[in-house]
C-alpha positions as CSV (number, residue, x, y, z in Angstrom):
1,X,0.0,0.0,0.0
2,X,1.4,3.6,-0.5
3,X,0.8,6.2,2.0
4,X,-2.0,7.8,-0.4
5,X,-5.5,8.0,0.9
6,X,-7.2,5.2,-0.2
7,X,-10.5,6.1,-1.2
8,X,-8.0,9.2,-3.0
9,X,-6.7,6.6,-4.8
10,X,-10.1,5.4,-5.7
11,X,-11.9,8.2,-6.9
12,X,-8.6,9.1,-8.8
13,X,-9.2,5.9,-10.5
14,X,-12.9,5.8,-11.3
15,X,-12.0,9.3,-12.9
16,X,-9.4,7.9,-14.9
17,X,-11.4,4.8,-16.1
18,X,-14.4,7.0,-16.8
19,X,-12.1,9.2,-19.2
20,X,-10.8,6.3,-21.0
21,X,-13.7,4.5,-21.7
22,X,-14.2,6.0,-24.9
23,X,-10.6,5.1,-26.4
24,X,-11.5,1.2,-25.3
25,X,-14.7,1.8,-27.1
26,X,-12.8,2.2,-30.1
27,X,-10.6,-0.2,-30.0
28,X,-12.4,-2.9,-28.7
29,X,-13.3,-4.7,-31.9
30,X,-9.2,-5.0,-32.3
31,X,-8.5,-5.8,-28.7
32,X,-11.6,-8.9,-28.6
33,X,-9.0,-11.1,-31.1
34,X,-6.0,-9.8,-29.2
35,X,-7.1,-11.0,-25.8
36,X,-9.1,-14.0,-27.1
37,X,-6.1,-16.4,-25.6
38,X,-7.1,-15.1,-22.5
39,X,-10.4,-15.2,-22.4
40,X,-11.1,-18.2,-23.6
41,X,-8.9,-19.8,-20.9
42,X,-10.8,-17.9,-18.2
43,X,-14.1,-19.6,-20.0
44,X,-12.6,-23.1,-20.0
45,X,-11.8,-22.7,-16.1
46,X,-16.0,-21.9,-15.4
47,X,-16.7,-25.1,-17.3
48,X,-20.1,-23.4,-17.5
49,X,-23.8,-24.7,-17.9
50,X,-26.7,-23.6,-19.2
51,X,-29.1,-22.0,-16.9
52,X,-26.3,-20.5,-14.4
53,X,-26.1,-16.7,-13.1
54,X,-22.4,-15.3,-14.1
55,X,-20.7,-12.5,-12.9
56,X,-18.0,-10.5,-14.9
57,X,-16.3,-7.7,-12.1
58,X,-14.4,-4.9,-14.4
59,X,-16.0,-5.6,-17.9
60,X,-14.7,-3.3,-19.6
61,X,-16.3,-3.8,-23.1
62,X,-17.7,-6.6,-22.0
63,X,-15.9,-9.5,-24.3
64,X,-15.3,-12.1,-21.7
65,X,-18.3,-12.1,-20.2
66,X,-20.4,-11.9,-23.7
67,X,-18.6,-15.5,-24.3
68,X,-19.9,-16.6,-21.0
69,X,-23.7,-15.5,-22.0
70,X,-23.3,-18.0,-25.1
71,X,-22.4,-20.8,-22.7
72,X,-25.4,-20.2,-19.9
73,X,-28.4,-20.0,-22.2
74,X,-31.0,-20.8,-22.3
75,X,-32.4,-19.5,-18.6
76,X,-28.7,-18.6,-18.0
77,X,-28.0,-14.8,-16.8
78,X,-25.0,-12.5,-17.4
79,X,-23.8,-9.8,-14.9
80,X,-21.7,-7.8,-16.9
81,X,-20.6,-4.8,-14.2
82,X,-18.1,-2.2,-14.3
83,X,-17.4,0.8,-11.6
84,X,-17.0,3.1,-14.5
85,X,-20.7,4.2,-16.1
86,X,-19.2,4.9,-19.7
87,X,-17.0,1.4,-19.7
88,X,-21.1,0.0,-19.2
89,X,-22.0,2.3,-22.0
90,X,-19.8,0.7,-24.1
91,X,-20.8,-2.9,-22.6
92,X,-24.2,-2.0,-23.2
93,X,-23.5,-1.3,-27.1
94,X,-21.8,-3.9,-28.0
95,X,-24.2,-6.7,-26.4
96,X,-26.5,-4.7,-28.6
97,X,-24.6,-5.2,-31.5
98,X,-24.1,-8.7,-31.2
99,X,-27.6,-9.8,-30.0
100,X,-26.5,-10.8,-26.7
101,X,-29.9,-10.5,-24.6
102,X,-29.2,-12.8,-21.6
103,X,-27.7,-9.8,-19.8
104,X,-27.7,-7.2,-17.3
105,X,-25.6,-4.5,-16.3
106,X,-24.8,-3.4,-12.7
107,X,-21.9,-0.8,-11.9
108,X,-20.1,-2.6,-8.7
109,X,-16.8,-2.2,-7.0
110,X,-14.6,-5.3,-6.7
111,X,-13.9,-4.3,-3.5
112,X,-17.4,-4.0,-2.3
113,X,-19.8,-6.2,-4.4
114,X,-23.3,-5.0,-4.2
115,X,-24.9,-8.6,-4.5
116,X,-26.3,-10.7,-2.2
117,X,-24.1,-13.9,-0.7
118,X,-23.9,-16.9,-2.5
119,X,-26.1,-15.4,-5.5
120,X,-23.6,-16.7,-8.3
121,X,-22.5,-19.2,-10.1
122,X,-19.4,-18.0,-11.5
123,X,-17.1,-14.7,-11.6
124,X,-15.0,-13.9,-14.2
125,X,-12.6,-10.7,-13.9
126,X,-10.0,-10.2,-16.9
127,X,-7.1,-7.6,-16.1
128,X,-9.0,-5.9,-13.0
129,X,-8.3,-7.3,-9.7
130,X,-4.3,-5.9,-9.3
131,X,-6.1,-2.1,-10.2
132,X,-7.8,-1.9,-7.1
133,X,-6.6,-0.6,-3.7
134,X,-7.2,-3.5,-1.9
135,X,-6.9,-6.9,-3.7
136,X,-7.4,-9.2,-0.9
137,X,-10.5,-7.9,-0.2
138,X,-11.5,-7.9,-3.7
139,X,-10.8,-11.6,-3.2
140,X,-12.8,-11.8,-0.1
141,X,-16.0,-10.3,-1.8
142,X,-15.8,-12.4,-4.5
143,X,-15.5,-15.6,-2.9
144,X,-18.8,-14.2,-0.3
145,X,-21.0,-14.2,-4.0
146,X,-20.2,-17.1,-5.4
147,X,-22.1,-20.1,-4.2
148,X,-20.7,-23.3,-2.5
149,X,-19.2,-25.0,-5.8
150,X,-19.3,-22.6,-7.5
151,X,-15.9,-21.0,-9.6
152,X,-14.0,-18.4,-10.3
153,X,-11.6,-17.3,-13.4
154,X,-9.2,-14.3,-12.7
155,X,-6.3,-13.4,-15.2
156,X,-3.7,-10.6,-14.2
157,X,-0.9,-9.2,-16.4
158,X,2.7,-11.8,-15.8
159,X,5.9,-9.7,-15.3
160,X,6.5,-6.2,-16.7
161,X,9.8,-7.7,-18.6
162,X,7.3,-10.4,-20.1
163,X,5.3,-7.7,-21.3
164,X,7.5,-4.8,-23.8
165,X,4.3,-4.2,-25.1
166,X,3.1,-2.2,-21.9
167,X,6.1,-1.5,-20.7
168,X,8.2,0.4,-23.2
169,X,5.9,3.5,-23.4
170,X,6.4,4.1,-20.1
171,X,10.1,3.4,-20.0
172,X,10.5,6.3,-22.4
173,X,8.4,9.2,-20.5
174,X,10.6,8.2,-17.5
175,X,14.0,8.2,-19.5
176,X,12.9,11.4,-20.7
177,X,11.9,12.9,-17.4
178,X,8.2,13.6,-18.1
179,X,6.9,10.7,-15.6
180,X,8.0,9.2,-12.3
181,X,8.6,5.7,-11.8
182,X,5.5,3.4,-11.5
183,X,5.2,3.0,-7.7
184,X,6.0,-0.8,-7.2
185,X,3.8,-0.9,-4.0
186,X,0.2,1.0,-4.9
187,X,-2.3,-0.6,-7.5
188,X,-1.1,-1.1,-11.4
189,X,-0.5,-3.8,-14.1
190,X,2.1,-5.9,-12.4
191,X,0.3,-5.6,-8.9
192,X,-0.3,-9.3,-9.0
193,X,2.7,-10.7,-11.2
194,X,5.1,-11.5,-8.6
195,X,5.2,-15.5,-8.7
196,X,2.5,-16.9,-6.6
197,X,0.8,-13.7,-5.5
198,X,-2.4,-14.6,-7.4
199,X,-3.0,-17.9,-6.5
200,X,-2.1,-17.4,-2.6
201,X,-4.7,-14.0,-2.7
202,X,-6.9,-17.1,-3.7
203,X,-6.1,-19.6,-1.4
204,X,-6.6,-16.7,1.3
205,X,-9.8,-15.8,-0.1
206,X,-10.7,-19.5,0.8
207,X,-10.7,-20.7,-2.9
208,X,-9.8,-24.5,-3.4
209,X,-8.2,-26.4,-6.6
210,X,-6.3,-23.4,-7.6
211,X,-4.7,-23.5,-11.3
212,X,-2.5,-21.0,-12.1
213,X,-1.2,-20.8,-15.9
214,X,1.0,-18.5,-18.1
215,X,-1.1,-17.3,-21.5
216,X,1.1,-15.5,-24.2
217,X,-0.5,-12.9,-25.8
218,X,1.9,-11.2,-28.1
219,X,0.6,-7.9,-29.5
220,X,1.2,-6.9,-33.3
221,X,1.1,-3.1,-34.5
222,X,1.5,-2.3,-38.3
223,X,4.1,0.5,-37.8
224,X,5.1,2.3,-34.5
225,X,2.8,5.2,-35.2
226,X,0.1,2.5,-34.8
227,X,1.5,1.6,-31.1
228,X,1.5,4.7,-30.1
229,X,-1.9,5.5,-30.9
230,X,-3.3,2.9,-29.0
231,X,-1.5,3.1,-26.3
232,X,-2.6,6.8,-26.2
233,X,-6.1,5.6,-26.7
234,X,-5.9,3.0,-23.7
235,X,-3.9,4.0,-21.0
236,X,-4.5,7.2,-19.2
237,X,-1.3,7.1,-17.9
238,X,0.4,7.6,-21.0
239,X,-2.1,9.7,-22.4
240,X,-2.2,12.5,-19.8
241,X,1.6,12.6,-19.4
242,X,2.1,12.6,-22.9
243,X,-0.6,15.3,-24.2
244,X,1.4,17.8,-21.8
245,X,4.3,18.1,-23.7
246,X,5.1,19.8,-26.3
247,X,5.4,18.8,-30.5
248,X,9.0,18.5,-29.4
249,X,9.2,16.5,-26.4
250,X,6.4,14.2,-27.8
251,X,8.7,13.9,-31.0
252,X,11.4,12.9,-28.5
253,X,9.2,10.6,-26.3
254,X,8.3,8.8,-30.5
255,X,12.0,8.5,-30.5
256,X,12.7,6.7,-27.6
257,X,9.7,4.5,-28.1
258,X,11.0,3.7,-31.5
259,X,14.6,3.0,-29.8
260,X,13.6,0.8,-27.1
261,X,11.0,-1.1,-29.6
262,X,13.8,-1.4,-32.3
263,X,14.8,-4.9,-31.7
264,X,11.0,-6.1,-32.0
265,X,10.6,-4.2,-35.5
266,X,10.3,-5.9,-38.8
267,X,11.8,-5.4,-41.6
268,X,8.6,-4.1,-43.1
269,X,7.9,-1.3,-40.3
270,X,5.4,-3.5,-38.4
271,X,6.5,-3.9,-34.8
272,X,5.9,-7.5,-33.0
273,X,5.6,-7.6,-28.7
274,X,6.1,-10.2,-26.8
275,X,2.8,-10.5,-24.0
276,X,2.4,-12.5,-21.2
277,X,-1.0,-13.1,-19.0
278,X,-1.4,-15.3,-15.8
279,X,-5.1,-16.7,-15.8
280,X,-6.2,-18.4,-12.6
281,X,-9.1,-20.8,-11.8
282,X,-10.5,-22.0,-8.9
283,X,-13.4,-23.7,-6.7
284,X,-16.0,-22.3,-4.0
């Protein structure tokens, strides 16, 4: 924990996730393929049935949990909630898009889960749990919803060196002087990557049969302008350190990008990062 006040830290990030909503909204038909790997190994953890009530905690634009609704109906009911209003927006369009009608939407915290004990089947949560303050008791809440037997499919980011692709951009504000160092202790990407950190939040949740595996997700740009442009679309971060500076520091901040992202460039301009995800799953 840092010595920020927590619920500081919160609203800062409801803010933040509010803001960016609209850039995930645009890249979410490119993202669904790129995170499939993922998602589909959360799904094959649930080993869902038709008929069962599922619960996706930080949906984003919904894609994991819109696999789940395939998988529950018919009489089977998807909770797709967010704590950010415009990421549901987004949910909410693209269910719409894609028929999915087996669905409601709910804005809940993973910390505090407005639902009744025992009152799911399943809880999926892709790339949200290390965000919050207080991950252990995001842990806690979810094991209070999910009934007896019931299971649970969490994936986290693996190590920032397993991931250039989210790490680089970062690298190069700081190198540059324009950003601080990520604080290693508060809430962020790598929150949960140290080696065994997710599946003992688990275990002390009081989760059973706990399976924790590695998921590659390599990420594939067609030129380095195309990185940076979506990494200024989805990570606020970036995006509000960046859009401070001016034409020339941002052409220097390019530069570095293009430097530290020059061994994972093709010959052809495109530029090919390595990803890595932990996905976990585990029994009520």
């Amino acid at each position: 924990m840092t010595s920020e006040d927590p619920d500081a830290q919160r609203a800062e990030s409801l803010e933040r996730w509010e803001r960016s909503a609209p850039g995930w909204g645009k890249r979410a038909t490119r993202l669904r393929p790129a995170f499939m790997a993922v998602s589909a190994a959360m799904i094959d953890a649930l080993a869902l049935q038709p008929g069962q009530r599922v619960l996706e905690l930080a949906a984003g634009p919904g894609d994991v949990g819109f696999l789940a609704a395939e998988l529950i109906a018919p009489g089977g009911t998807l909770i797709c909630s967010d704590g950010a209003e415009a990421m549901l927006e987004v949910a909410r369009a693209r269910a719409g898009e894609a028929g999915i009608d087996n669905v409601e939407f709910a804005r809940l915290e993973l910390e505090w889960i407005d639902l009744p004990t025992a009152s799911v089947d399943a809880v999926l949560c892709r790339f949200g749990i290390m965000l919050v303050v207080d991950p252990p008791a995001a842990g806690q809440e979810i094991r209070r919803v999910v009934r007896s037997g019931g299971r649970v499919a969490l994936a986290v980011w693996d190590v920032g060196e397993s991931n250039p692709w989210a790490t680089i951009p970062g690298r190069a504000l700081v190198a540059l002087g324009h950003a601080a160092p990520p604080d290693r202790d508060g809430p962020g990407m790598f929150a949960l990557a140290v080696p065994g950190a997710l599946a003992q939040l688990l275990e002390a949740a009081g989760f059973e049969d706990i399976d924790v595996q590695t998921v590659s997700l390599d990420r594939s740009y067609t030129d380095l302008d195309a990185y940076l442009q979506e990494t200024h679309d989805l990570s606020f971060m970036f995006r509000e350190s960046f859009d401070r500076l001016t034409q020339s520091q941002r052409a220097d901040v390019r530069g570095r990008i293009g430097e530290l992202a020059e061994s994972y460039t093709q010959d052809d301009g495109s530029v090919q990062l390595p990803g890595s995800a932990l996905v976990a799953g585990a029994g009520a």
